[in-house]
N, C-alpha and C positions, 0 to 999 in steps of 0.2 A: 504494500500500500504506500503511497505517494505522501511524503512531509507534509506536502502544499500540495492537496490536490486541485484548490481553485488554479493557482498559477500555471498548472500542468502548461506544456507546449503541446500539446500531439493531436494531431488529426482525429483521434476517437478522445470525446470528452469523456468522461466515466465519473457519469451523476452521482452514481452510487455511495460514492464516495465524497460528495460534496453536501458535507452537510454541515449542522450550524457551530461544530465545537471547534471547527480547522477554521470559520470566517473570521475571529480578531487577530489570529495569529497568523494567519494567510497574507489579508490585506496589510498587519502591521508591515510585514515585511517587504510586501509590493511598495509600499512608500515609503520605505528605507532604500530600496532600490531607486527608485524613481528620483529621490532625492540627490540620492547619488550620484545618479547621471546628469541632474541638472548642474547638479554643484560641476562637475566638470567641464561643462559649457561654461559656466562662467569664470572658471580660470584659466579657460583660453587666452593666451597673447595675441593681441593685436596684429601682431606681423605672422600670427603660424595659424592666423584665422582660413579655415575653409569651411564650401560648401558641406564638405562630410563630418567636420567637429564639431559645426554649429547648427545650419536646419535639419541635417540628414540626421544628426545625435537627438536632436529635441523629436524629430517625427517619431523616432523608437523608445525615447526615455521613461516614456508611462507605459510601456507596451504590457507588462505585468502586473498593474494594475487596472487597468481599461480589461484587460482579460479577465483577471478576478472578478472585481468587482461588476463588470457585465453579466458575469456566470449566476452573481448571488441574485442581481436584481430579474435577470430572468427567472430563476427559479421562487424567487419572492413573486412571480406573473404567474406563475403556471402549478405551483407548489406550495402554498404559503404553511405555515405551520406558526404556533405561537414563537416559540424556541426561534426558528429562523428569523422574526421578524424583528424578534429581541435582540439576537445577533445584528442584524442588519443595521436598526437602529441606534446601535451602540455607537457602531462605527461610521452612519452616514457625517457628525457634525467633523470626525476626523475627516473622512475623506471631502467630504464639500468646505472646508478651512483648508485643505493643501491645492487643491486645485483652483479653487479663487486664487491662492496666495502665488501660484504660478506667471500668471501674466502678471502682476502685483508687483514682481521679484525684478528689485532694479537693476540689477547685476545679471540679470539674464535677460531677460533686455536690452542693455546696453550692449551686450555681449553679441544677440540676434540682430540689433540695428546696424550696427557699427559695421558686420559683416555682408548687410542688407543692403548697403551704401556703396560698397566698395565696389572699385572699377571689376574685379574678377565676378562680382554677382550680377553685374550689369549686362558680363559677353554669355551667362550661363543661356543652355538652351530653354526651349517655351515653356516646358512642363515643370523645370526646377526654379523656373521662374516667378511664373504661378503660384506653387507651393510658399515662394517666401511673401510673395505679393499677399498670399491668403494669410498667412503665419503672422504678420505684421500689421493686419488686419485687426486679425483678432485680439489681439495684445492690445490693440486700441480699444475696440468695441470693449474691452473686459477692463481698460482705465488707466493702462502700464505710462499714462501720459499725466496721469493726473496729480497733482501736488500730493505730498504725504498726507496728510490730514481726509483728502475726500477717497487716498488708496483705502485707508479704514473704514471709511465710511461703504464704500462698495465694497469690500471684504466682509463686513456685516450683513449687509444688503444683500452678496450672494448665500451668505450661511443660512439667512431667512429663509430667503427663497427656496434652497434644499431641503429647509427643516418642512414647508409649508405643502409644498409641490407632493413632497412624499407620501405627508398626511392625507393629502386630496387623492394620492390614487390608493393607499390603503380604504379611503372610504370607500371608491365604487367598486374593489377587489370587494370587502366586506358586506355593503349593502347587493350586489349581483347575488354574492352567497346566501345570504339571509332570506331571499326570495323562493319561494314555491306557491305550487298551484297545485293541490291536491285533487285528482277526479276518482270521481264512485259511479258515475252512472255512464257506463261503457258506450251508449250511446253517443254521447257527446266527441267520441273521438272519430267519429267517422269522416274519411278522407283522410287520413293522417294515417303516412306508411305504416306497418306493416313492425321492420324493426325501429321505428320510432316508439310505435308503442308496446314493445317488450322492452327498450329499455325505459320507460317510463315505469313501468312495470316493478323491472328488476330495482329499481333506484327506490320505487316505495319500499320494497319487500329487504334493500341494505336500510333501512330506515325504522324498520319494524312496524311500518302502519298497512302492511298488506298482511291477507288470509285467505284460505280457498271458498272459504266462506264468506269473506267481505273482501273483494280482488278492490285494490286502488292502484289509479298509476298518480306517480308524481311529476310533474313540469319543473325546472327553474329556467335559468336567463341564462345557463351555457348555452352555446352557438348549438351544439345538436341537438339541445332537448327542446331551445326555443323557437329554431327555423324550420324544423316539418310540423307544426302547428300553425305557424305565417305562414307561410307556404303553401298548406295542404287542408286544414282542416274545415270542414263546409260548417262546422257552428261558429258563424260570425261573433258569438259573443266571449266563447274562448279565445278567439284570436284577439280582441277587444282585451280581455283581461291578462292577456301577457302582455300585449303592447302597453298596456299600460301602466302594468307590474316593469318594464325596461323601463320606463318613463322616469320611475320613482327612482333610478340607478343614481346615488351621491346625492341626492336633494330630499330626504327624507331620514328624521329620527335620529339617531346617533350620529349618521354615518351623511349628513345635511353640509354638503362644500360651499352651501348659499355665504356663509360667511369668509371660507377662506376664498373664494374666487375675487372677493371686493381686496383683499388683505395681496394678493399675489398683483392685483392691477397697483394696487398701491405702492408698494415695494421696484415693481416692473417702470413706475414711471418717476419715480426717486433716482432709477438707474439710468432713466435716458437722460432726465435731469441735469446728473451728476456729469454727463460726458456730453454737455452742451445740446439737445434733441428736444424737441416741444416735445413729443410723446413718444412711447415704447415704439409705437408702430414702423416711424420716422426711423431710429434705429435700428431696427431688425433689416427694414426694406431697402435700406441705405443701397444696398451689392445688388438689389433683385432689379427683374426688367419693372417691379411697378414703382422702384425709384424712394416711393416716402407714403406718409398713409393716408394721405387725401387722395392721391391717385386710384390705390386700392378700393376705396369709398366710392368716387367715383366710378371706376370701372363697374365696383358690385352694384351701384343705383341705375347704371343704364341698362345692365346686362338686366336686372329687375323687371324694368320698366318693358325691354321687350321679351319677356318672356311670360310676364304675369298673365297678361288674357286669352294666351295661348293654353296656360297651365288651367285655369280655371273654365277654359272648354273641355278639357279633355276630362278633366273633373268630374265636370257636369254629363258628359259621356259616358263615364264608368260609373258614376249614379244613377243614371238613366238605363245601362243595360243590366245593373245588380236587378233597377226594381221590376225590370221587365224578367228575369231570368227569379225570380224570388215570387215576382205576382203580388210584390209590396210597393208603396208609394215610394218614390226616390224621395228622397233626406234632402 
C-alpha cells in the first residue's frame, strides 16, 4: 500500500485506498513540496533566469497537490462520508491560504516578471508564449500588483470565498441527498422503464421501507433515479413532484444557500474592487470575447428579446397538444 496514496502518479488511481486518514498527511506534504519548488523559482538569479527555471518550474510546482487534492474533492462529489468531509474541511483553510498566498508571493513574482520581460521571453515561440502571457495574467487578476496592505486584504477575501463556496456545494450534495419520493401505489409508475423501477424498488427494500406484502419503490434526485420518471412516466403529477422536489436543491431548511449566494456576490465584488473593476463580472470577462459585463447583459437582453415569442409559441403548442392528447383543457 502506497505512503501517499492521494499523490500516487500512475495511470490506475486506486480509490481504495484513498481515504480520509492519508488526507492531512497527504496534502501536508503536497504543500511542502509545492513550496519547495516555489521557493526555488525565487532564488533564481537574474542572469541564469530561463524559460524552464521559471514558467516551465511554476506550470509543474503544484502538480502534487492539484493531484491530491483534486482526488479528495472529487470523491467528496461522488463519495461523501462524515469522516471525509471532516478531513476535507480540516485542510481546505490550509490549502485555500497557500494558494491565494501564491500569486501574493512577491519574490515569485518578481522572479516570473522579470523573466516575462526579458529579451529571451520575447523570441520564445507562440504556445510558451501564451502560457507566460496567461501566467502573468493571472498573478494580476489574483492582486500580485497590489500594495501590501490590500495583498491581505485579498488573501482574506480569497480564504472567505473557499470557506463559503464549499459550504454552498456541501448544501446541495446534502439537501439532493435528503430528498425522496416514496411510491405505494404501482400504478403511478406506468411508463417509466422497466429497470428504473427495480431499482427504485431495490433502493426502498436497502432502506427497509419495502415488503412482499406492502412492495414500495423509492425516487430521489440522483440522475438515474430522477430522469426515467422526467422522461418517461405518463403521471404528470409525479413528474410534477420530482421537478419540484430538484427545485428545493440548496434553497430549503438547513441546507438554504439563499444566504450565502448574497455573502459570495459580496466578497466577489470587494475583489474586483480591490484590483480596480466596477464589478466581478468586468473582471472575470476582462480575456473573454464578451470583453466586460454590460456587454454580456447586453448580448443576454437581445438574444431575450428575440427569442421570447418564439418560446412562448411553442409553449402554447405543447399545451395545446398535452390537452388534446389528455382530453383536458390546456393550462
Amino acid at each position: 500500500m502506497s505512503t501517499h496514496p492521494f499523490l500516487e502518479d500512475e495511470f490506475r488511481i486506486r480509490w481504495s485506498q484513498l481515504t480520509p486518514d492519508h488526507v492531512e498527511t497527504d496534502i501536508t506534504k503536497a504543500i511542502e513540496e509545492a513550496q519547495a519548488n516555489l521557493d526555488a523559482i525565487c532564488a533564481v538569479a537574474p542572469g541564469e533566469a530561463s524559460y524552464h527555471n521559471t514558467f516551465e518550474a511554476f506550470d509543474v510546482a503544484t502538480e502534487a497537490l492539484n493531484r491530491g487534492w483534486g482526488r479528495l474533492n472529487h470523491l467528496d462529489s461522488v463519495r461523501n462520508s462524515p469522516e471525509q468531509r471532516a478531513a476535507l474541511n480540516k485542510m481546505l483553510p490550509v490549502v485555500s491560504a497557500f494558494s491565494a498566498g501564491i500569486p501574493l508571493n512577491e519574490s515569485l513574482w518578481k522572479s516570473l516578471k522579470a523573466y516575462a520581460e526579458s529579451p529571451e521571453a520575447g523570441a520564445l515561440d507562440p504556445i510558451r508564449s501564451r502560457f507566460i502571457e496567461e501566467t502573468c495574467s493571472f498573478f494580476r487578476d489574483a492582486g500580485a500588483d497590489l500594495a501590501p496592505a490590500k495583498k491581505e486584504s485579498m488573501a482574506a477575501i480569497q480564504a472567505k470565498l473557499s470557506e463559503i463556496t464549499q459550504k454552498f456545494s456541501e448544501n446541495v450534495l446534502d439537501s439532493t441527498n435528503a430528498w425522496e419520493l416514496v411510491i405505494d401505489d404501482e400504478s403511478r409508475l406506468a411508463g417509466i422503464p422497466e429497470s428504473a423501477i427495480a431499482a427504485a424498488r431495490a433502493d426502498a427494500q436497502a432502506k427497509g421501507i419495502d415488503s412482499e406484502d406492502h412492495p414500495k419503490w423509492r425516487f430521489t434526485l440522483q440522475f438515474p433515479s430522477m430522469f426515467p420518471v422526467m422522461q418517461h412516466a405518463a403521471d404528470d403529477a409525479l413528474r410534477r413532484e420530482v421537478y419540484e422536489g430538484n427545485c428545493t436543491v440548496g434553497r430549503a431548511g438547513d441546507f438554504d444557500n439563499s444566504a450565502l449566494v448574497w455573502d459570495i456576490l459580496k466578497l466577489r465584488q470587494e475583489k474586483a474592487a480591490l484590483l480596480g473593476f466596477t464589478n466581478f463580472a468586468d473582471l472575470v470577462l476582462q480575456r473573454r470575447m464578451a470583453g466586460n459585463g454590460q456587454t454580456a447583459l447586453d448580448f443576454g437582453d437581445d438574444l431575450h428579446a428575440r427569442i421570447a415569442p418564439v418560446f412562448e409559441r411553442e409553449c402554447r403548442q405543447l399545451q395545446d397538444y398535452k390537452a388534446e392528447k389528455t382530453d383536458r383543457p390546456s393550462e
